[in-house]
C-alpha positions in Angstrom: 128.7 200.5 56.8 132.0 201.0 58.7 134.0 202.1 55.6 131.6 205.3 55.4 133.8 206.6 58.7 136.2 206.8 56.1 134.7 209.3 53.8 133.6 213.2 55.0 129.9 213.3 54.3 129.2 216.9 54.6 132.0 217.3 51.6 130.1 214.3 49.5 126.9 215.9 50.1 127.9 219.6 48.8 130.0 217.8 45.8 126.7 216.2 45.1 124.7 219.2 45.2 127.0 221.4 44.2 127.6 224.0 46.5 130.4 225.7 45.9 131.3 227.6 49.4 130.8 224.5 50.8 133.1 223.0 49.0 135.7 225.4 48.9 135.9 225.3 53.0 136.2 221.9 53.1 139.4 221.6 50.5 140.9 224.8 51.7 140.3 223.1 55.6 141.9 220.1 54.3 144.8 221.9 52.6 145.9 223.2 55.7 147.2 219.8 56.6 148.6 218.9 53.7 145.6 216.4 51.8 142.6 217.0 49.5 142.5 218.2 45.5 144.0 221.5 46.2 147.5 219.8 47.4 147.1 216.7 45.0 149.2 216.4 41.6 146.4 214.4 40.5 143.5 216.3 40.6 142.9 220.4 40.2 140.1 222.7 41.3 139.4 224.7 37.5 138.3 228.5 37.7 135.2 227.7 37.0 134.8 225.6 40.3 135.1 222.0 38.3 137.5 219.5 39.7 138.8 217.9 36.9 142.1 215.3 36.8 145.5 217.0 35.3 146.8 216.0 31.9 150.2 215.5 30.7 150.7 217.6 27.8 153.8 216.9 25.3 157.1 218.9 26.0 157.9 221.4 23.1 160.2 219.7 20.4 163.9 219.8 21.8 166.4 221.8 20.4 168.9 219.3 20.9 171.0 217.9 17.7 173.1 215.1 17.1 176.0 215.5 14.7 177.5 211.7 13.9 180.9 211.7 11.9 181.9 208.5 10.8 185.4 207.8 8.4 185.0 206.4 5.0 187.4 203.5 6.4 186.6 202.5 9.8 189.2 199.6 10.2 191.7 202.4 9.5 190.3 205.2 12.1 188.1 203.1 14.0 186.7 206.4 15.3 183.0 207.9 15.5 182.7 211.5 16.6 179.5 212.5 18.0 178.7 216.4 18.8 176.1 217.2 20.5 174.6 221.1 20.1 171.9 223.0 22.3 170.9 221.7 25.7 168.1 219.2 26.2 164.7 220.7 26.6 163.3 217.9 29.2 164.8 215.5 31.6 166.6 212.9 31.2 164.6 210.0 30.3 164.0 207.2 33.2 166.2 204.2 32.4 162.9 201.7 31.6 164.6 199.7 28.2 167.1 197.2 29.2 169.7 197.1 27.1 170.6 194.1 25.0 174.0 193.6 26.8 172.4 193.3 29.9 169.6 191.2 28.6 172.4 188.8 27.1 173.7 188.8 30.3 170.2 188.0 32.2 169.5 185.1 29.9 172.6 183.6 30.3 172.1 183.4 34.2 168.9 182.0 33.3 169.8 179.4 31.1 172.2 178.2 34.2 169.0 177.2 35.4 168.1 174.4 33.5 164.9 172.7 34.2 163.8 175.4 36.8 163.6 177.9 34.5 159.8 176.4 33.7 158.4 178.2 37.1 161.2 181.0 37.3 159.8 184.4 38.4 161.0 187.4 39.9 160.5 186.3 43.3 161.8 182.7 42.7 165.0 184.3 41.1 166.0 186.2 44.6 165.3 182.4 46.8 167.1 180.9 43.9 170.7 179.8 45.3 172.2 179.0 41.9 170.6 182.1 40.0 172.0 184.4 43.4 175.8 182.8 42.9 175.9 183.8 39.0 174.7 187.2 39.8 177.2 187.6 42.3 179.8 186.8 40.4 178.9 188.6 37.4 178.0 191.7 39.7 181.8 191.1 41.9 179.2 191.3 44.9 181.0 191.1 47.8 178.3 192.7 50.1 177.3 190.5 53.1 173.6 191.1 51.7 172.9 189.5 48.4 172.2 191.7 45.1 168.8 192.4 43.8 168.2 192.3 39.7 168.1 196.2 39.8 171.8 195.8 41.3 172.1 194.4 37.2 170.2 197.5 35.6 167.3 199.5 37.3 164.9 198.8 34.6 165.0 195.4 36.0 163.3 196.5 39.0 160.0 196.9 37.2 158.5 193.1 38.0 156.6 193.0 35.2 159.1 193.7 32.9 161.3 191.3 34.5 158.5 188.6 34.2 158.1 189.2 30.3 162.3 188.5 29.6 161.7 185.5 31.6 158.7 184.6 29.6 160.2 185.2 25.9 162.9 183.1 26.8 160.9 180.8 28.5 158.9 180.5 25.0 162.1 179.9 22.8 162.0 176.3 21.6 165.5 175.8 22.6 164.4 175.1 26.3 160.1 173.7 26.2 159.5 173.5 22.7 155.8 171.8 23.5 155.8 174.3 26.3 155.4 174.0 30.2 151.6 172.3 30.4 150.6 168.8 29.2 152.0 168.8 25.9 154.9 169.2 28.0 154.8 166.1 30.2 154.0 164.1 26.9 157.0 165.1 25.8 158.9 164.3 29.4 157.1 160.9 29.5 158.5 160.1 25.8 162.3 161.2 27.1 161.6 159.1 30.2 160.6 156.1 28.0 164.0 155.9 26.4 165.9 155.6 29.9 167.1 152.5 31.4 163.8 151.3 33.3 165.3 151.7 36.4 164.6 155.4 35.8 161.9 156.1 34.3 159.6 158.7 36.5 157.0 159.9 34.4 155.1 156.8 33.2 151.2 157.7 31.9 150.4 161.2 31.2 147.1 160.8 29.0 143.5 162.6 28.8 140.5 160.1 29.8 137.6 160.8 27.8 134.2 158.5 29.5 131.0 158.4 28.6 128.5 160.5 31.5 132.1 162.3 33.1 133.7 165.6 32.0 137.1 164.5 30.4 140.4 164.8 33.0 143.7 164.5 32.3 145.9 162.6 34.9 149.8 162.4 35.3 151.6 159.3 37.3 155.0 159.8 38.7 156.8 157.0 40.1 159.9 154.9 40.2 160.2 151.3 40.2 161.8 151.3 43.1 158.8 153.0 44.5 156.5 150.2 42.8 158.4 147.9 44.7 157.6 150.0 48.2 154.0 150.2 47.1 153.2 146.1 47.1 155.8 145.4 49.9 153.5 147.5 52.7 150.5 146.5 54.9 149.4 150.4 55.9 149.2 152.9 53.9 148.0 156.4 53.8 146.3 158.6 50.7 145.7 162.1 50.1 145.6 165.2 48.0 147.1 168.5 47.8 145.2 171.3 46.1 148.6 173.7 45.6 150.9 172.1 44.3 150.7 172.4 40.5 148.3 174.8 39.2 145.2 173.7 37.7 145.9 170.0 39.4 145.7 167.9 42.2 148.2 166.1 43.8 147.7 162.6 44.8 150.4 160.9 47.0 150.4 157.6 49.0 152.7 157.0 51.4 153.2 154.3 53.8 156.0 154.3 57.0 158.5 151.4 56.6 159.5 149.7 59.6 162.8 148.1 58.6 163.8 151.3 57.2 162.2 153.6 60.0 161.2 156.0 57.3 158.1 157.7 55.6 158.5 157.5 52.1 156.0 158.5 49.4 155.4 155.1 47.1 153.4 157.3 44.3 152.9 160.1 42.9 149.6 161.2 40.9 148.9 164.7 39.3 144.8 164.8 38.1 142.4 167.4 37.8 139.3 165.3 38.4 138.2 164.5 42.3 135.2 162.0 41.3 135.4 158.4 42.2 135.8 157.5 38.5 138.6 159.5 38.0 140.0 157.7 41.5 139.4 154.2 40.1 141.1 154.7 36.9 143.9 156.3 38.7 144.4 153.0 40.8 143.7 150.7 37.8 147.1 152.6 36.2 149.1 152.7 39.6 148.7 149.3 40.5 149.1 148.0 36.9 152.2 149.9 36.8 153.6 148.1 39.9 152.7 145.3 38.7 154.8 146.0 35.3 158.1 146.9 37.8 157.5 144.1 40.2 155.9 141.3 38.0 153.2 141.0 41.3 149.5 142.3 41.4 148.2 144.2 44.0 146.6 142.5 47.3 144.1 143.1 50.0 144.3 141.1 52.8 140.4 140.6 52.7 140.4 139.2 49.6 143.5 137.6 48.9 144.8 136.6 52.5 147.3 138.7 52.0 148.6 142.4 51.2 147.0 146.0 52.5 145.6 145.6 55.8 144.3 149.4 56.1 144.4 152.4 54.4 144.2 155.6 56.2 142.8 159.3 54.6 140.5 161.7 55.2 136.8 162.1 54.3 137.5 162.3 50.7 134.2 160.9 49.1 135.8 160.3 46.1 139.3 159.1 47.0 137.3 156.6 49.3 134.5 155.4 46.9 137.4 155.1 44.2 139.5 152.7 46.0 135.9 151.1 47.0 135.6 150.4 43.6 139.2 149.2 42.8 138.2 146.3 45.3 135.4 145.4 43.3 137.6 145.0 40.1 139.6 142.9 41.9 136.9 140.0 43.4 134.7 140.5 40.9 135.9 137.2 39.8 136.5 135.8 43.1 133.7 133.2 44.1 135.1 132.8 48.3 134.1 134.2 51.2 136.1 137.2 52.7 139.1 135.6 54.8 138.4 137.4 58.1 135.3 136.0 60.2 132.8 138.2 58.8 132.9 135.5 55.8 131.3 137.8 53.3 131.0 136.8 49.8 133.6 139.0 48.3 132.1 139.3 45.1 129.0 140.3 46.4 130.5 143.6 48.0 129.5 146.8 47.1 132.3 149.6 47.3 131.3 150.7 50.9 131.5 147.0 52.2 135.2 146.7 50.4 136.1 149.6 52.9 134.4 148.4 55.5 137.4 145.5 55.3 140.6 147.9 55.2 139.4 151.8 55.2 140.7 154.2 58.7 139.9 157.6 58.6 142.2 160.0 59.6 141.2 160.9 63.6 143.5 164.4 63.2 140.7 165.0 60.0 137.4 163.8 62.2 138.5 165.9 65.2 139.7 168.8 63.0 135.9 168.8 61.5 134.3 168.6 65.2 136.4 171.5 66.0 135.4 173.7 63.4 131.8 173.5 64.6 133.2 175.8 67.8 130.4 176.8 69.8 127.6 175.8 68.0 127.3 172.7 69.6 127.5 172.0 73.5 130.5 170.0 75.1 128.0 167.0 75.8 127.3 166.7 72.3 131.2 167.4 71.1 132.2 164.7 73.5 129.4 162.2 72.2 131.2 163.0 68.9 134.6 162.4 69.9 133.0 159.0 71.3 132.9 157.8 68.0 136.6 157.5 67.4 136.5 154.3 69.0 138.2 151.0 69.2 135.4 149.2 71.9 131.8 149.0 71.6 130.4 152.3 73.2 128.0 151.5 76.3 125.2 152.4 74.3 125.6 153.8 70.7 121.9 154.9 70.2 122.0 157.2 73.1 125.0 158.5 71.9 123.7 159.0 68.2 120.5 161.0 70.6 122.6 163.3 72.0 124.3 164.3 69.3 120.4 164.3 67.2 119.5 166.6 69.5 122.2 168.9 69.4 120.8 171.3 67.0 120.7 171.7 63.1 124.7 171.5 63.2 125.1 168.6 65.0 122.4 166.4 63.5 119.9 167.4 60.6 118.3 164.1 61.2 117.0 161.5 63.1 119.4 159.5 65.5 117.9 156.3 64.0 119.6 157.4 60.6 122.4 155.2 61.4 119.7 152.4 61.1 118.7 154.2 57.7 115.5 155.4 59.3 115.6 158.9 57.9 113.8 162.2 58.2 114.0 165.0 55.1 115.8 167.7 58.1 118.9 169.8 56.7 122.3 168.2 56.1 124.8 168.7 59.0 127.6 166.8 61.1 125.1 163.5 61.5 124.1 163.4 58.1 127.4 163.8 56.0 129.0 161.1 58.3 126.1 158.7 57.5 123.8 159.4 54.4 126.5 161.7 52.2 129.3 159.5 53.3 128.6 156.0 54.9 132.1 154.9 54.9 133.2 157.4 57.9 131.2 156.3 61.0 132.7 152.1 59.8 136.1 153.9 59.0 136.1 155.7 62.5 134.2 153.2 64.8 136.2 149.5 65.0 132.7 147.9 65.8 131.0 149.0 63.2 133.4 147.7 60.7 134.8 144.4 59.5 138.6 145.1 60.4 139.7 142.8 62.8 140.7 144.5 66.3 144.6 143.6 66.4 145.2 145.0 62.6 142.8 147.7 63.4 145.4 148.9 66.8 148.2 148.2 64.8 147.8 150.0 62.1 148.2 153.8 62.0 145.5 156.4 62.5 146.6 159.6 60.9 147.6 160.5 57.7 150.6 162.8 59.5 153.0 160.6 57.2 150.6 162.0 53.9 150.9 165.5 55.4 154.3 165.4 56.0 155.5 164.8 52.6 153.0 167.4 51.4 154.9 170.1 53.1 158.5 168.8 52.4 157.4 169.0 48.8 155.9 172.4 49.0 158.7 174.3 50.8 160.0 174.2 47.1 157.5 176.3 45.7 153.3 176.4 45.0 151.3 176.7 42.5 153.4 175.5 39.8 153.5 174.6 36.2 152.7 170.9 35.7 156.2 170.5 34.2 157.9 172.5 37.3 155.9 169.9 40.0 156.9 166.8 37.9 160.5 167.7 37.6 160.4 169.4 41.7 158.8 165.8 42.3 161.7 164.0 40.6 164.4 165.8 42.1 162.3 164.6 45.5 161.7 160.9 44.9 165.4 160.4 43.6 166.5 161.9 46.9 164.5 159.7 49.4 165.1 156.3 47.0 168.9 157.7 47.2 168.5 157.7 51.0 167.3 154.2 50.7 170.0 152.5 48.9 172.7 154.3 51.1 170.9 152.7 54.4 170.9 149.2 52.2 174.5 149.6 51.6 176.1 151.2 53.8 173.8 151.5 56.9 173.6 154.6 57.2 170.4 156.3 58.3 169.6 160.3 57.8 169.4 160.9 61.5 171.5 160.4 64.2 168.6 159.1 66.2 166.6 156.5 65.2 163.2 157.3 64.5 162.1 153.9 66.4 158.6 153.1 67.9 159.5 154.0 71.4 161.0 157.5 70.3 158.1 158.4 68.1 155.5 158.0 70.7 157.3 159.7 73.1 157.7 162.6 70.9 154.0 162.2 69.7 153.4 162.6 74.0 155.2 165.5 74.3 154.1 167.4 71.0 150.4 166.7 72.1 151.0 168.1 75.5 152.7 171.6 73.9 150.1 171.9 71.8 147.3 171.1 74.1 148.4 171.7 77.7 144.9 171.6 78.9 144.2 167.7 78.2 147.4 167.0 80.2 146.9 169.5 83.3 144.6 172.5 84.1 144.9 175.7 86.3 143.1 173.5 88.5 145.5 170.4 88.8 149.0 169.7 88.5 150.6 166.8 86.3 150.3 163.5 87.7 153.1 161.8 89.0 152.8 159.1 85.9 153.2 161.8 83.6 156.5 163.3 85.3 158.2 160.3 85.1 157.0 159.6 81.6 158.3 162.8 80.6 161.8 162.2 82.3 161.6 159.0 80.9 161.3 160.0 77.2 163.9 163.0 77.4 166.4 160.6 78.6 165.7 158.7 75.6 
C-alpha cells in the first residue's frame, strides 16, 4: 500500500472517469515544474483531450546522391572519385554497426584469451588483465585510467551488442567445437586422457541414469597428486558451493596438512544432483580414482583400524547420508566388530551409525542456524541450544532437551522425549530437524552421544573454515560460470597449490613468511573472535581480564 504515495490519486481518479478540466489542472500544475504528459517526448495530450503515445514517422526520401567514378584500370589509377550532390535531409546516423576492421581487431584480442574466452563477457573483458594490456597497446593508451571497449568504436558500448561478437566467435568451431557445457568436458576429459598421468585433471564426466532417481550428470576434477593428499589425511572437511558453475554444484574436500601447514583442496566434484545417491556414487568414483593414482583403498579408522578419523560439514542431509552409505559398501563384507570400544558389528551399521564413528558437524553451521532464529526464542532456550555443542556429558540432557521443548513452535515442534524417539505429530522446527529430519546432527554435535572416541574427537577440527576458505579463493575468479570455465578456473587453481607443494618439498620454501603453525593459528583464531564479537570477551559493564591482556600481548609478540 506504500507505493500508492507514489501516484496522485485525484489525477487517476478524473483519468478514470474522464473529466477533462480535472485533468487539464493537474498536467498543466505539473508542467509548471517541468514533469507530466504535457512536458514528456513520450506521450502527447491530442485536441480531442486523448493522451495518446507519439510515433516516429519516416523522414521524407533524402535528396542526397552519390556519384562513384571508378577507372577502367585500377592498378593503373588506383583512384575512386566519389561526389556527393544535395545536402542530407536527416542527421547523421548514430554509429551502431561496428565495422569489420574493428571487429577483426576485437576478435583478435579475444582469441589472446585462450581458454577464458568460454565465460568472457563485457564485464569480465574490463577485470581481464590480459584482454586490458592488448587493448592498450592497440589503443597507444597511455592514460593512467584504463580504456573502455567504446575507447575501440562507440558501437561497442552497447553491451548487448558487445555480448553477441563475443558469442559468434565463441560459437566458431575453431575454439569449443562441442561447445562450453557437457559435451564440452567430454571432450576436455578425452584431451586429458592422452596426457602423461601425472596430469590428468578431468577424470569422469558421465550422466548417471538409476532406476527411482531423476538422472544427474557429475564431473570429477582431481590430480594424482591430490589422490595422494586425499588417503594420506586423518580429518577432513566436505562441502558445496551453489555459484560456482551454473546449473552445478560444487563439491570440494579439503583437509589441513600439518607437515605442510597448508589447507589444500584434495578433490574436486561438479554435480547437479544433492540426494544421497548421487553422494554415494560420487564417493564410489573419487575414492576408486585414488585408489587408481595411489594403488591404496580408502580407510576409516572404525573399520579398518586405520585412515579418516573425522569428517567435518555442515547439515547437508545428503552429503551426510551419502558418505553414510559409502561406509556401508565398505564393511558390508567385513564380519569384526568396530575397532573402537563401542565393538559394534560393523556390518550391521546402518548409514547413521557409520557416522556416528567419524561424522563432526561444523559448530560455525549449528550456531549460524541458532542465530537465525533471532528473537523468536528466549536466551534460556538459545543457551540450552548452544549446550549441545559439547565435548562432556551435560549435567542433565533431558532438562535441557525441556527447555528447549518448551521454547515455542521454533524451538521445538515436539516432545523433549523425541530424542528417545517418543514422538508427537507437532510442526517441524529447530528440535525436530536436528532429531527426526536429520539424526546424524545432535551425534555429530554432542561427543557423548556418539561413538568417536574423546581424544580424536578434541583433536580433530570443528569447522569447515578450511572448506569455506577455498570456496572463496576460487570464486574471487568469477561466478556463475560455464561448466567448461569452472573446470579449466579449477585447473589453473589446483596446479597452483600442488606447485606450492612441490616447491616447499624441494626447496623449503613456504608461501608465507610466517608459519601458519598451531600456536599462531589459535592466537589469530582468539583475536578474530574477539573483533568480531567484543561482547563474549568484555562488556560496557566489565573490563578484559588480566588473562586476556597478557594473552593478547602474548600472541602479537608472536
Amino acid at each position: 500500500m506504500h507505493k500508492l504515495t507514489k501516484y496522485h490519486i485525484d489525477y487517476l481518479e478524473a483519468l478514470l472517469n474522464n473529466k477533462s478540466p480535472r485533468i487539464q489542472n493537474h498536467e498543466e500544475a505539473a508542467a509548471i515544474l517541468g514533469y507530466g504528459p504535457l512536458v514528456s517526448s513520450h506521450w502527447h495530450r491530442l485536441r480531442n483531450g486523448k493522451l495518446e503515445r507519439g510515433v516516429l514517422r519516416p523522414s521524407p526520401r533524402c535528396p542526397t546522391r552519390f556519384e562513384i567514378y571508378v577507372p577502367n584500370d585500377l592498378d593503373a589509377t588506383p583512384v575512386i572519385l566519389i561526389v556527393l550532390r544535395n545536402p542530407h535531409s536527416h542527421p547523421d546516423p548514430k554509429p551502431t554497426r561496428t565495422p569489420l576492421a574493428i571487429i577483426h581487431a576485437f576478435n583478435g584480442m579475444l582469441r589472446d584469451l585462450g581458454w577464458r574466452l568460454t565465460d568472457a563477457t563485457p564485464r569480465r573483458l574490463a577485470l581481464d588483465v590480459a584482454f586490458m594490456s592488448s587493448l592498450r597497446r592497440h589503443l597507444h593508451w597511455e592514460g593512467l585510467h584504463d580504456p573502455v571497449l567504446l575507447d575501440l568504436h562507440p558501437s561497442l558500448g552497447n553491451l548487448d551488442h558487445t555480448s553477441r561478437l563475443i558469442n559468434e566467435l565463441r560459437g566458431e568451431n575453431e575454439f569449443f567445437p562441442h561447445g562450453t557445457g557437457l559435451p564440452g568436458a567430454v571432450a576436455l576429459l578425452e584431451q586429458h586422457a592422452e596426457l602423461p598421468h601425472e596430469r590428468q585433471y578431468v577424470r569422469v564426466v558421465e550422466t548417471v541414469e538409476l532406476a527411482g532417481h531423476d538422472p544427474f550428470s557429475i564431473i570429477i576434477c582431481m590430480l594424482p597428486r591430490m589422490s595422494a593428499l586425499l588417503l594420506s589425511t586423518c580429518h577432513t572437511s566436505i562441502d558445496t558451493s551453489f555459484k560456482r558453475a551454473d546449473g552445478y554444484e560444487e563439491f570440494e574436500i579439503e583437509a589441513w596438512f600439518p607437515d605442510v601447514m597448508k589447507s589444500i583442496v584434495c578433490a574436486r566434484v561438479f554435480v547437479m544432483s544433492q540426494s544421497a545417491t548421487a553422494h554415494l556414487h560420487m564417493f564410489q568414483h573419487l575414492f576408486a580414482i585414488a585408489k587408481q593414482d595411489t594403488g591404496h583403498q580408502a580407510q576409516f579408522r572404525h573399520i579398518h583400524g586405520a585412515g579418516y578419523e573425522t569428517f567435518v560439514a555442515d547439515t547437508h542431509k545428503g552429503q551426510a547420508l551419502g558418505l553414510g552409505q559409502f561406509c556401508i559398501k565398505l564393511s558390508e563384507d567385513i564380519p569384526h566388530q568396530c575397532q573402537y570400544s563401542c565393538a559394534c558389528q560393523l556390518n550391521n551399521l546402518n548409514a547413521y551409525k557409520h557416522l556416528q564413528h567419524f561424522f563432526i558437524m561444523c559448530t560455525n553451521h549449528f550456531q549460524r542456524g541458532i542465530h537465525k532464529l533471532g528473537n523468536m526464542i528466549s536466551d534460556d532456550v538459545r543457551c540450552a541450544m548452544h549446550s549441545l555443542a559439547m565435548a562432556y556429558l551435560l549435567p542433565d540432557l533431558s532438562h535441557t532437551m525441556r527447555v528447549v521443548h518448551e521454547g515455542g513452535p521454533k524451538a521445538a515442534g515436539i516432545s523433549h522425549d523425541c530424542y528417545l524417539r517418543q514422538y508427537y505429530s507437532h510442526p517441524a522446527a529447530w528440535l525436530e530437524d536436528k532429531t527426526v529430519s536429520s539424526p546424524f546432527v545432535i551425534p555429530a554435535i554432542y561427543q557423548p552421544a556418539n561413538k568417536i572416541p574423546l581424544a580424536i574427537w578434541q583433536a580433530s577440527p570443528s569447522m569447515s573454515n578450511g572448506n569455506e576458505k577455498a570456496h572463496c579463493n576460487v570464486n574471487r575468479d568469477s561466478t556463475y560460470l560455464t561448466l567448461l570455465a569452472a573446470i579449466m578456473r579449477g585447473l589453473q587453481y589446483d596446479e597452483h597449490a600442488v606447485a606450492a607443494l612441490q616447491l616447499m618439498d624441494t626447496a623449503g620454501i613456504h608461501p608465507r613468511d610466517q608459519l601458519p603453525t598451531e600456536y599462531r593459528r589459535a592466537g589469530r583464531a582468539v583475536l578474530r573472535q574477539g573483533q568480531s564479537s567484543p561482547g563474549v570477551l568484555h562488556t560496557p559493564r566489565s573490563k578484559p581480564s588480566s588473562q586476556h591482556t597478557e594473552a593478547q600481548t602474548g600472541i602479537h609478540r608472536c
